[in-house]
N, C-alpha and C positions, 0 to 999 in steps of 0.2 A: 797931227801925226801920231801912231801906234806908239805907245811907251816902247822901251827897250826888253823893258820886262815883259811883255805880250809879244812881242816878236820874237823873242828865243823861250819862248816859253820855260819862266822864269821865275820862281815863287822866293821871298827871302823871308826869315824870320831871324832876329836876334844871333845874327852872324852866320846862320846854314843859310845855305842856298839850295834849293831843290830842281834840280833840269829836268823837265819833264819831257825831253827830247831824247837825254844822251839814258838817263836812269840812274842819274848820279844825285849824289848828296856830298856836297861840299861844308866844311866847319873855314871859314879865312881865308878859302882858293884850297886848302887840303880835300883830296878827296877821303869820305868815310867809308868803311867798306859796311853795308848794307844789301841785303840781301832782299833777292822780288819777291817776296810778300810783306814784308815789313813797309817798302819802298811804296808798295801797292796802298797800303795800311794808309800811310802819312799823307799820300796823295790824296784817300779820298775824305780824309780831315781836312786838309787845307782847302778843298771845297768849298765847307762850309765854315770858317771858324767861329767858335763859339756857340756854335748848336752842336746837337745830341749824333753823332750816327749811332743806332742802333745795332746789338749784337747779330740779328736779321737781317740789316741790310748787308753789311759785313758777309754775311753768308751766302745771300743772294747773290750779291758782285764779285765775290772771290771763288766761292766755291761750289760750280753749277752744279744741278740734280743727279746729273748721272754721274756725280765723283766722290769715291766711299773712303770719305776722311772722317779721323777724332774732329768734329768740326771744333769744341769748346776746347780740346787742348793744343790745336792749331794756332789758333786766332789768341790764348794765353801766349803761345810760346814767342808768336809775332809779335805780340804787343811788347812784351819783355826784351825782345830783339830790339826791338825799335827806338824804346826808352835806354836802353844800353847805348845805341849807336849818337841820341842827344844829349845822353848825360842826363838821364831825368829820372826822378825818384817818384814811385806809387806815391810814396805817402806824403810829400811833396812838391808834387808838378808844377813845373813853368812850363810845359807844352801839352801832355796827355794825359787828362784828368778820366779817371774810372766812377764810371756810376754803376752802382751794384746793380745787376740782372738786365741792367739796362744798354750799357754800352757805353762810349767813350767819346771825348771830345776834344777840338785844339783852343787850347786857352792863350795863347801867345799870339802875338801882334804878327798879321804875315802883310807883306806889301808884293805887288805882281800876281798875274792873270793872266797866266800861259794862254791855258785849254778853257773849253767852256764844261761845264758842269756835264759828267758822267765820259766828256773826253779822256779824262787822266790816264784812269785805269786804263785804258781801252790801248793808250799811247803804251804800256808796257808789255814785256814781253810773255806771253801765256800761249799755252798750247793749244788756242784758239785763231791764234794771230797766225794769218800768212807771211810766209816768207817775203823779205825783201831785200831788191835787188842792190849788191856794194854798187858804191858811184862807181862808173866806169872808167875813172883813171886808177882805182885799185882793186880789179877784178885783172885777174892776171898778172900782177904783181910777184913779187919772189920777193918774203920777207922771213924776218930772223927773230927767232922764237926768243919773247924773255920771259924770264923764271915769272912765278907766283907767288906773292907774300912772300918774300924775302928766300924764295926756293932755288934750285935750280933746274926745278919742273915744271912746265904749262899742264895744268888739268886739261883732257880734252874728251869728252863726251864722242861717243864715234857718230852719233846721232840725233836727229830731235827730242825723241821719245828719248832719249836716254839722258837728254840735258833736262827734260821736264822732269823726270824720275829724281832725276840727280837735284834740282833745286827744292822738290817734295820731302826728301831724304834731309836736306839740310834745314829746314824749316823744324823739322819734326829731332833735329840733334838725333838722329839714328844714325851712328859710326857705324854699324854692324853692318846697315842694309848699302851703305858708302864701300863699305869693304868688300862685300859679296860684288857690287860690279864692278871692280875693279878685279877682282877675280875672275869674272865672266869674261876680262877683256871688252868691257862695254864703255870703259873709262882708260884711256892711256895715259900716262906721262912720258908727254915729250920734252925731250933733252934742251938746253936754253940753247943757244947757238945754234940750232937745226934750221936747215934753210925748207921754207915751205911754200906752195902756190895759191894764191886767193880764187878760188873758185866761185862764191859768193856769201853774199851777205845773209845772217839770222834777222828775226822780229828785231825791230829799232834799232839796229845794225849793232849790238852788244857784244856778238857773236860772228864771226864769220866763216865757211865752210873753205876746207883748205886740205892740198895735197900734199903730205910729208914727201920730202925728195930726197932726203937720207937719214940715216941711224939706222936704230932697231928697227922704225915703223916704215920704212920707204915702202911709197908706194898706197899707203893706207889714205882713207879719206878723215877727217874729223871736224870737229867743232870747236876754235879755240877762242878766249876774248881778246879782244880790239886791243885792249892794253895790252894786252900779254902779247905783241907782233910789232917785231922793232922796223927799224929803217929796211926799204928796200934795195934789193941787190941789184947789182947792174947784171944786165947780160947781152 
């Protein structure tokens, strides 16, 4: 019989658990808030643990030819994201050891085997990945927006292009270029308690596409997360 850990695609190390399903990274059943490239990062270490990914490969799988990023200050600021979100220290790592010029590795004990090698990445969400469809007992739904990080606003991207921008922006700590689309109205906040319609689901259903049916935004379409959309309403 398939372990447990290969049927939910499943990776653990020294108390996190990595869902290569949901995109989550858990510390004891808490979820960590972690961000898709960081997420991206970790995945394609626990690949291999204990061997080298190189700064190259890194580049090749995250950030295709025709995409005009700091690639060296990208891939720093991920790396630093990521060791934040395990609690791990450059100059003393229990998970993500730095090899100068060379590139980085998982030096921690990982047990489970979700995906098979170059699946991981593939499993998150990038603006490569098609769209896919909510199960269809929550496509048409009527659910109740809850707040973000402790807000009383759901971020909501009105768009794909605009949620990819938006996760490139955070990646890169640019508050400015965060700010400008929300200026644009290309990023709404919507109100916690707003009742909304599940129209469908984003890449690895992280995301899903939904019609505001009141407040400010009624009427508008957007892109809100999964956590961020409470219980459903009767009608």
């Amino acid at each position: 019989m398939q372990p447990a850990a290969e049927r939910e695609g499943l990776l653990r190390f020294e108390g996190f658990q990595l869902d290569l399903r949901s995109g989550e990274l858990l510390k004891s059943g808490r979820k960590i808030r972690l961000q898709v490239q960081p997420f991206r990062i970790l995945a394609i270490l626990l690949e291999q643990p204990g061997e080298v990914v190189t700064r190259d490969e890194f580049r090749e799988r995250l950030w295709p030819k025709d995409t005009f990023v700091d690639f060296d200050h990208s891939l720093n600021t991920a790396i630093k994201k990521l060791r934040h979100a395990l609690n791990d220290v450059a100059g003393r790592p229990r998970f993500v050891e730095t090899l100068p010029r060379r590139g980085y590795r998982f030096i921690g004990t990982v047990s489970g085997s979700g995906l098979s090698q170059n699946s991981l990445v593939a499993s998150q969400p990038s603006s490569e990945a098609p769209a896919r469809q909510a199960p269809p007992e929550l496509v048409g739904q009527i659910l109740t927006v809850c707040g973000e990080g402790g807000s009383h606003f759901a971020v909501a991207p009105v768009d794909e292009s605009t949620l990819q921008e938006k996760r490139r922006l955070e990646i890169a700590d640019d508050s400015l270029g965060l700010s400008l689309l929300s200026a644009s109205a290309k990023i709404l906040l919507v109100e916690e308690g707003t009742k909304v319609k599940v129209l469908e689901s984003r890449p690895n259903h992280t995301h899903c596409e939904v019609r505001v049916l009141e407040g400010e935004h009624i009427g508008q379409t957007v892109l809100i997360e999964r956590k961020c959309l409470g219980q459903a309403q009767k009608i």
